[in-house]
N, C-alpha and C positions, 0 to 999 in steps of 0.2 A: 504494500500500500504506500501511496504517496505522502509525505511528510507535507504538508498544505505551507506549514510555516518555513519549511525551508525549503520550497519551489518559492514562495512569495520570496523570500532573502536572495534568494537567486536571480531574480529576475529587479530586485530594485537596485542590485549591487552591480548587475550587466547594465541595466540604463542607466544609475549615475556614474559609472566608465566611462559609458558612447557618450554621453552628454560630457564630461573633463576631453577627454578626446576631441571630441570634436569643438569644444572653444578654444583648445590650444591649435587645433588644426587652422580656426578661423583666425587665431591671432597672429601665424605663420603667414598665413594671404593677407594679411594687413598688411603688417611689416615690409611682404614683396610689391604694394601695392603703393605703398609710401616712395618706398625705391623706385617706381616704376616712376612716378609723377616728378622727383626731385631729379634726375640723371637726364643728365643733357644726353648722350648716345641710345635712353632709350625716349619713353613718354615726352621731357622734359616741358611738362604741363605747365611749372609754375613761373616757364618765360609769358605765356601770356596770362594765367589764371591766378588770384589770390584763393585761398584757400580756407572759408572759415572753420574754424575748432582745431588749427595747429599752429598754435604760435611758436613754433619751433621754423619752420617754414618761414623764407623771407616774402610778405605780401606786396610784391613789385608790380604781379603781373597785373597790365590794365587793360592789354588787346581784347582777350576774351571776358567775359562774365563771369564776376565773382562765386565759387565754386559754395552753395551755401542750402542747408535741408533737401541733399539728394535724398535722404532716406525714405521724402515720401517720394521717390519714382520709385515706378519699377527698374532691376535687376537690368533688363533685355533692353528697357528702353535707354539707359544711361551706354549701356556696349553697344550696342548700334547706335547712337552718337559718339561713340570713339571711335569703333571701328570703321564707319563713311557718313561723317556729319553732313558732305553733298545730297546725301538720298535726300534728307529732310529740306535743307537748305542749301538748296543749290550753287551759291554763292559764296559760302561758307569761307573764310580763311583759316579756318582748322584743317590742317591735314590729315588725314584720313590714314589714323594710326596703324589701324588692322586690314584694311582692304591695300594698303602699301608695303606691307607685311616687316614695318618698321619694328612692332611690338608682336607677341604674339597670343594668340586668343587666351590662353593660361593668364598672360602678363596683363590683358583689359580685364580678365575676371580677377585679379588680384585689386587691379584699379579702382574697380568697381566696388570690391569691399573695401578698401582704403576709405572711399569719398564718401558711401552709405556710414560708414560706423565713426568718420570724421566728422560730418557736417551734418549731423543730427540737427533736426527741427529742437524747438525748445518748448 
């Protein structure tokens, strides 16, 4: 017969694992996502973008739009404006990080969490 109480121990000590795992997983794509936006050879975002919620970051950039509560976009729709900001705006002077294949789709999904977990709404 099944031990009730320790299948239930078992199954709350495997989810609060995946659950530690997986915030240290998220805090690893931060951190590449940070890189990715400060490095001139790759993203090198913060030539034209200021960045809210990292004042570690120098807030130079003025070309593009101050980078501020992506958290409420979606995910898709922030990487498909890195990836070919022309679809949307045709005109665009963003370079089209990932259809140039300057960055790579790993490196915009890292991005991506960087500037959602950076620039939280208040």
């Amino acid at each position: 017969m099944i031990n009730v109480k320790k299948l239930l121990a078992l199954v709350i000590v495997g989810t609060f694992s995946a659950t530690v795992a997986n915030a240290a997983s998220n805090e690893a794509l931060i951190k590449e996502g940070r890189k990715v936006f400060v490095t001139k050879k790759l993203g090198n975002c913060l030539a034209c973008h200021a960045v809210q919620g990292d004042p570690s970051i120098p807030q130079t950039g003025t070309i593009g739009p101050k980078l501020a509560n992506l958290d409420t976009y979606p995910k898709e729709y922030i990487f498909n404006k890195i990836w070919n900001p022309n679809k949307t705006v045709p005109d665009s002077v963003m370079p089209p990080q990932g259809k140039s294949h300057k960055i790579s789709k790993h490196q915009i999904d890292a991005l991506v969490a960087y500037l959602q977990a950076t620039t939280k709404s208040k």
